[in-house]
C-alpha positions in Angstrom: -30.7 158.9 28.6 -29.8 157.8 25.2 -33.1 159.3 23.7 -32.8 162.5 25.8 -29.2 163.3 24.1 -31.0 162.3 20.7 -33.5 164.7 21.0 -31.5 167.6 22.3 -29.0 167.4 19.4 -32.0 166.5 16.6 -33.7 169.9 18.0 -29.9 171.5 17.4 -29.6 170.3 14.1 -33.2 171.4 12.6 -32.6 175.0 14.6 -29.6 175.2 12.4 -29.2 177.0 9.3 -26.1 176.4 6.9 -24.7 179.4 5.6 -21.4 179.7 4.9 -19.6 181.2 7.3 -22.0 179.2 10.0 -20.6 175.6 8.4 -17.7 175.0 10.4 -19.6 175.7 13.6 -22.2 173.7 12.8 -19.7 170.6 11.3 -18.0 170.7 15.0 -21.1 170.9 17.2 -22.5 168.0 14.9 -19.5 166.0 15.3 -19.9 166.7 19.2 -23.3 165.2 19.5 -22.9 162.4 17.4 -19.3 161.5 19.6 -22.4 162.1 23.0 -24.9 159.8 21.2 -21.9 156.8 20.4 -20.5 157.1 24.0 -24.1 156.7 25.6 -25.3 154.2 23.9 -22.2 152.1 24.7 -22.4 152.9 28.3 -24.0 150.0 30.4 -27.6 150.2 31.3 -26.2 149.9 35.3 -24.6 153.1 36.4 -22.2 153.0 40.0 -23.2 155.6 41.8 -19.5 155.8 42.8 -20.0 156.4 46.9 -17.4 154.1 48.3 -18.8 151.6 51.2 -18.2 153.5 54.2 -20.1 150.3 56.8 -18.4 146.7 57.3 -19.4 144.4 54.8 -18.9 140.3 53.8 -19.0 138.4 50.7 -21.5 136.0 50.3 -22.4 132.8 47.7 -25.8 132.1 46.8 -26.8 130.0 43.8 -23.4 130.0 42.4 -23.4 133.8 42.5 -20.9 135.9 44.9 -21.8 139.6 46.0 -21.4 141.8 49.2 -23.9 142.4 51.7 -24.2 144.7 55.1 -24.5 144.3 58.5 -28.5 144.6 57.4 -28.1 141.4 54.9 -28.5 144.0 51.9 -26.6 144.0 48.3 -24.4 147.0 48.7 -23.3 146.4 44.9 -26.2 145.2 42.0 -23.4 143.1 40.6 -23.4 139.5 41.4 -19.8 137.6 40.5 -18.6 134.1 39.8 -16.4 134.2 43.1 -15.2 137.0 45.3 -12.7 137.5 48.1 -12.4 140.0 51.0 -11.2 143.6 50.3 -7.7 144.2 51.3 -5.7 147.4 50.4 -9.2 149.4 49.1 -9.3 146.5 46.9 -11.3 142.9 46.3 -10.7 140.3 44.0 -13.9 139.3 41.9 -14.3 136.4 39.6 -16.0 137.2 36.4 -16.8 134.5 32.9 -13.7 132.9 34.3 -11.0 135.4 34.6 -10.6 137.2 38.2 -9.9 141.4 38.5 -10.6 143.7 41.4 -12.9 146.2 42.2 -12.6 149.0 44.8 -15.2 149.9 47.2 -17.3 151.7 45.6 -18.2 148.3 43.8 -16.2 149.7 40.3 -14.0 147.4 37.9 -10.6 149.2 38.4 -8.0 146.1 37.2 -9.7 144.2 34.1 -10.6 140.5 34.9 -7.7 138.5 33.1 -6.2 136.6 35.4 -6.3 132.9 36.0 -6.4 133.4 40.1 -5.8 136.6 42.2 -5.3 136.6 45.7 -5.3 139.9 48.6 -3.8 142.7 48.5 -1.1 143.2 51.0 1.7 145.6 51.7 1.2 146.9 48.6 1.1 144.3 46.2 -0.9 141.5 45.1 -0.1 137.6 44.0 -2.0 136.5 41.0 -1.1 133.8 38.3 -1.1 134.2 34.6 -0.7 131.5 31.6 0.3 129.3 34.7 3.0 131.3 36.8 2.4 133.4 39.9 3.7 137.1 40.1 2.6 140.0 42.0 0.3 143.3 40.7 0.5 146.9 42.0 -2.7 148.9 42.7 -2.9 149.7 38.8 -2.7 146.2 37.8 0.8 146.4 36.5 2.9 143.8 37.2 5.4 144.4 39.9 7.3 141.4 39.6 6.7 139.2 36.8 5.1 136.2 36.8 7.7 133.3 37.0 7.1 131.3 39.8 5.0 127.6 40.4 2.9 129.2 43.2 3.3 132.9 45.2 2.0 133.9 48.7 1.4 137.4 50.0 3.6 139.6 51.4 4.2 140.0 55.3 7.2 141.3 56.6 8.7 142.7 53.6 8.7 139.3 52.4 6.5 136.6 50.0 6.8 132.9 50.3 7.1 131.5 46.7 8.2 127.8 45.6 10.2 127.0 42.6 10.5 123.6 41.6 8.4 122.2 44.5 10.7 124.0 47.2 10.1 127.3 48.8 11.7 130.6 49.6 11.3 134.2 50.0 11.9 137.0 47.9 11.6 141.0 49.0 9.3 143.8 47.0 12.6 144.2 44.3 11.9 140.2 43.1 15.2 139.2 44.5 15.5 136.2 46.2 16.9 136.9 50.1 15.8 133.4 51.1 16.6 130.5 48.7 14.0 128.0 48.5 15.6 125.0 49.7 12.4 123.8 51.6 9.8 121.6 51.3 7.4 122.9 53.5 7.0 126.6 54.8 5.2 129.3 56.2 4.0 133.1 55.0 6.4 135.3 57.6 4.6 136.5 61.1 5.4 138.9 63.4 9.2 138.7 62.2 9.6 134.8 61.8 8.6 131.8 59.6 8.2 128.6 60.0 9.9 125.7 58.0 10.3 122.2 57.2 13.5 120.8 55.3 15.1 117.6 55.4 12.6 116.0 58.2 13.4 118.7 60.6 10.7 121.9 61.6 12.4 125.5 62.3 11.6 129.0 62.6 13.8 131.1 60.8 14.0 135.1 60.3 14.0 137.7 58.0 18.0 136.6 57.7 17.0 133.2 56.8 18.9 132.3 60.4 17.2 129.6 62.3 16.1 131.0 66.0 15.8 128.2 67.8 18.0 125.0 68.9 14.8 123.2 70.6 14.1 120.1 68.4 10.6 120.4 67.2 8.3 118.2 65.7 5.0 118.2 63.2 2.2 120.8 63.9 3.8 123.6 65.2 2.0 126.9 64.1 3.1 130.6 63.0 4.2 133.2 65.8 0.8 135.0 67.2 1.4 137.9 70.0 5.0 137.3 70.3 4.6 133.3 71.1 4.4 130.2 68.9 2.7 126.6 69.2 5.1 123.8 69.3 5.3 120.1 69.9 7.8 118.6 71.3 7.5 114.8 71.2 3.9 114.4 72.0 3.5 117.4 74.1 2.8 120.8 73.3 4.2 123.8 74.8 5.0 127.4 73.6 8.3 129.2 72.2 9.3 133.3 72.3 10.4 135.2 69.8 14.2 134.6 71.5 13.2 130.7 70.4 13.3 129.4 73.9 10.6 127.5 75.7 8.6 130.1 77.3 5.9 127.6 78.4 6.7 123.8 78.7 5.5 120.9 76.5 2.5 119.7 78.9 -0.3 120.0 76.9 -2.1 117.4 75.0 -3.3 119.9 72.3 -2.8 123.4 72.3 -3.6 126.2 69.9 -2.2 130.5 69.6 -3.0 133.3 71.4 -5.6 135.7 71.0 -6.2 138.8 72.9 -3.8 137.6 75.3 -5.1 134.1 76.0 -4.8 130.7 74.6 -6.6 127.7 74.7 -5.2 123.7 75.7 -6.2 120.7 76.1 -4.9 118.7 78.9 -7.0 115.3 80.4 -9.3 115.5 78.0 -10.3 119.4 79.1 -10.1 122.6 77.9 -8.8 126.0 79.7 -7.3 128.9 78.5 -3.5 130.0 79.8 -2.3 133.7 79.8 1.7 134.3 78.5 2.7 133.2 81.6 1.2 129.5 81.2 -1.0 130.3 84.1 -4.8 129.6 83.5 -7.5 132.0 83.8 -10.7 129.9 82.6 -11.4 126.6 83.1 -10.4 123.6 83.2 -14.0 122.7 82.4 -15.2 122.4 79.1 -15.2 119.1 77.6 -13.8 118.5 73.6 -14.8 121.3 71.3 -17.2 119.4 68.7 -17.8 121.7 66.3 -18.2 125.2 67.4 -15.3 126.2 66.0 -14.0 128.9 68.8 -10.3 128.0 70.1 -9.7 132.1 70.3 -10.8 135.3 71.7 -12.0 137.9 69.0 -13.9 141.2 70.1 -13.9 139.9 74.1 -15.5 136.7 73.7 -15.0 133.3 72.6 -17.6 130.4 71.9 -17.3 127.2 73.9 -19.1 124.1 73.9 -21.6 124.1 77.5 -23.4 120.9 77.9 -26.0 120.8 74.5 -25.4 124.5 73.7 -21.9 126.6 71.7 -22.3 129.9 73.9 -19.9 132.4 74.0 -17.8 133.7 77.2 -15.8 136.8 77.8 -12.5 136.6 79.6 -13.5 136.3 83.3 -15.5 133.1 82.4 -19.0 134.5 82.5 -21.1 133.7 79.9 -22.4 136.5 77.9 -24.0 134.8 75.0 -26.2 132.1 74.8 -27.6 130.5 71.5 -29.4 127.4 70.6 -26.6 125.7 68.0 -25.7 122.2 68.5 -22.0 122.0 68.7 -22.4 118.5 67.1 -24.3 120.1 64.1 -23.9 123.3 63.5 -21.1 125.2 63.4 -20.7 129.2 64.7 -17.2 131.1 64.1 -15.6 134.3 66.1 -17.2 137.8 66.1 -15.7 140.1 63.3 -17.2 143.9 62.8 -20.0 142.8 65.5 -21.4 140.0 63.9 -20.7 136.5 64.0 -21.3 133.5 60.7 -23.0 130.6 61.5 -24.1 127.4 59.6 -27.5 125.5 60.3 -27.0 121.8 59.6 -30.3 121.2 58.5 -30.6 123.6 56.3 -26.7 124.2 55.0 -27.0 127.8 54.9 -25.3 130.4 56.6 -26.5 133.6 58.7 -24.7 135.4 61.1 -26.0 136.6 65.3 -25.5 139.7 66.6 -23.6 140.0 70.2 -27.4 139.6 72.2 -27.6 136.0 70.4 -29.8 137.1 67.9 -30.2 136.3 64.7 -29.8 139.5 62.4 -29.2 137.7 58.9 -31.3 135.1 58.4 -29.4 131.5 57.2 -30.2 131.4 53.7 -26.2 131.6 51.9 -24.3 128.7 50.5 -21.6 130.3 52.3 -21.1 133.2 53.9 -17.3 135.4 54.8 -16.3 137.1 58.1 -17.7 140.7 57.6 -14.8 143.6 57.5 -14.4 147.1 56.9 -13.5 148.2 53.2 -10.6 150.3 52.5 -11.8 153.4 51.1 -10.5 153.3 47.1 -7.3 155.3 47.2 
């Protein structure tokens, strides 16, 4: 390229005969060519071809390099980065010589890497932390709200979770602080609520700051999922509303949140999994989950542990996926875009099945993200 603009303004210049009224024409288109020649030559050798990803795609790490591949285990960008996260608002963090910027989805550098961490992209804004201190960016990389505080969480609900002096709270988008950090524990909002620890006793809260429930609840409880939150209560766990009463009794030995309308508990040592009501529509019959890592319902189906095999069920208990992981050993997580991650213990490397069982990425990445759809750049 370089050489192609070099020879097309050298053939200018020899064509060119300087008389005097040509000079100033020739002095501009001169100037023009040389101001070509400079701007090649310092463009890099790797041109985007600027197409945004328009498929699902997941970041990957393999041999201390991050990139993003397809549902066919291809590069869909030629750059490789020091870390990565997943896209979120059109936009993915990338590590690069130390300092982390985005890029959009069309794999192009559109905030500079220079800062010290950088997390999603979420209603807008994005946390990052600078010479210590957390703050939020825009899309542009301009700093919303300046970085001033220990540590900074994204925004859900109109609200971000930041701590001040080892105690958290929750400003709005305009940096003001509608929540005063008074606790010493706490939880991103969801779904309208947030849960928090101060002074040895566990609430949920609102938007308000008003606490929303009088039942006394104890370590372990988990952030509201399809209207209903995980609680224990003494040594049993049960479920709260979003009016903060006990919708379904502590009974449960272990229990975990809803997904797609169902939940799964442990009681006597099995597992089933209860609808809203508490009434339950699989099992009891699966003994301790050992390490296939399911607990919820994504895209229809959920993996369980079936004598030596994690196999996945839909929600009328049939099984609809077998595969030939050892829940002991290896672990498998939910599907996401189609696809489901899974990590080989002998060989430590991750691949991901498709919804017949097969393998469709063979296990070969230190590690290996859920795969997602892009936001197209905006």
């Amino acid at each position: 390229m370089l050489a192609a603009v070099s020879n097309a303004c050298g053939s200018f210049l020899d064509s060119c005969v300087i008389e005097t009224g040509a000079a100033v024409a020739f002095m501009k288109t001169a100037r023009i060519c040389l101001i070509i020649v400079l701007a090649v030559a310092e463009t890099p050798s790797h041109v985007h071809a600027q197409i945004p990803v328009r498929e699902p795609i997941a970041a990957v790490e393999l041999d201390g390099k991050w990139g993003f591949i397809n549902r066919s285990g291809e590069y869909v960008f030629d750059e490789r980065f020091d870390a990565a996260g997943a896209f979120s608002g059109g936009l993915a963090a990338v590590k690069i010589r130390g300092k982390w910027g985005y890029i959009d989805a069309t794999g192009k550098s559109v905030i500079a890497p220079r800062f010290d961490a950088a997390g999603d992209f979420s209603e807008g804004l994005a946390n990052v932390t600078s010479d210590g201190k957390d703050g939020f960016i825009d899309g542009s990389g301009a700093f919303a709200i300046t970085p001033r505080f220990d540590h900074a969480w994204p925004f859900s609900c109109g609200l971000a979770m930041v701590e001040v002096d080892h105690k958290r709270g929750y400003i709005n988008r305009a940096a003001k602080m509608v929540i005063d950090p008074e606790f010493d524990l706490a939880m991103p909002f969801s779904e309208g609520f947030a849960l928090v620890h101060q002074r040895h006793k566990t609430s949920f809260i609102d938007t308000e700051g008003k606490i929303i429930t009088d039942v006394e609840i104890d370590d372990g409880a988990a952030s509201f999922s399809e209207g209903m939150a995980v609680v224990r209560v003494g040594k049993k766990w049960g479920y709260i509303d979003t009016t903060g009463e006990l919708a379904i009794p502590p009974q449960f030995d272990n229990a975990f949140s809803f997904s797609e309308g169902l939940a799964a508990v442990l009681k006597d040592q099995h597992y089933s999994f209860i609808d809203r009501t508490g009434r339950t529509v699989i099992g009891p019959r699966f003994s301790r989950f050992l390490g296939c890592d399911g607990l919820k319902f994504s895209e229809g189906v959920t993996v369980v542990q079936i004598e030596h095999e994690c196999d996945f069920i839909d929600q009328s208990d049939t099984i609809v996926i077998q595969t030939e992981l050892h829940p002991i050993e290896d672990l498998i997580d939910s599907f996401s875009e189609g696809l489901a991650r899974f990590e080989m213990a002998d060989q430590t490397k991750w691949g991901y099945i498709d919804k017949t069982g097969s393998i469709v990425i063979t296990p070969k990445f230190d590690y290996a993200t859920d795969f997602s759809m892009p936001d197209l750049p905006h």
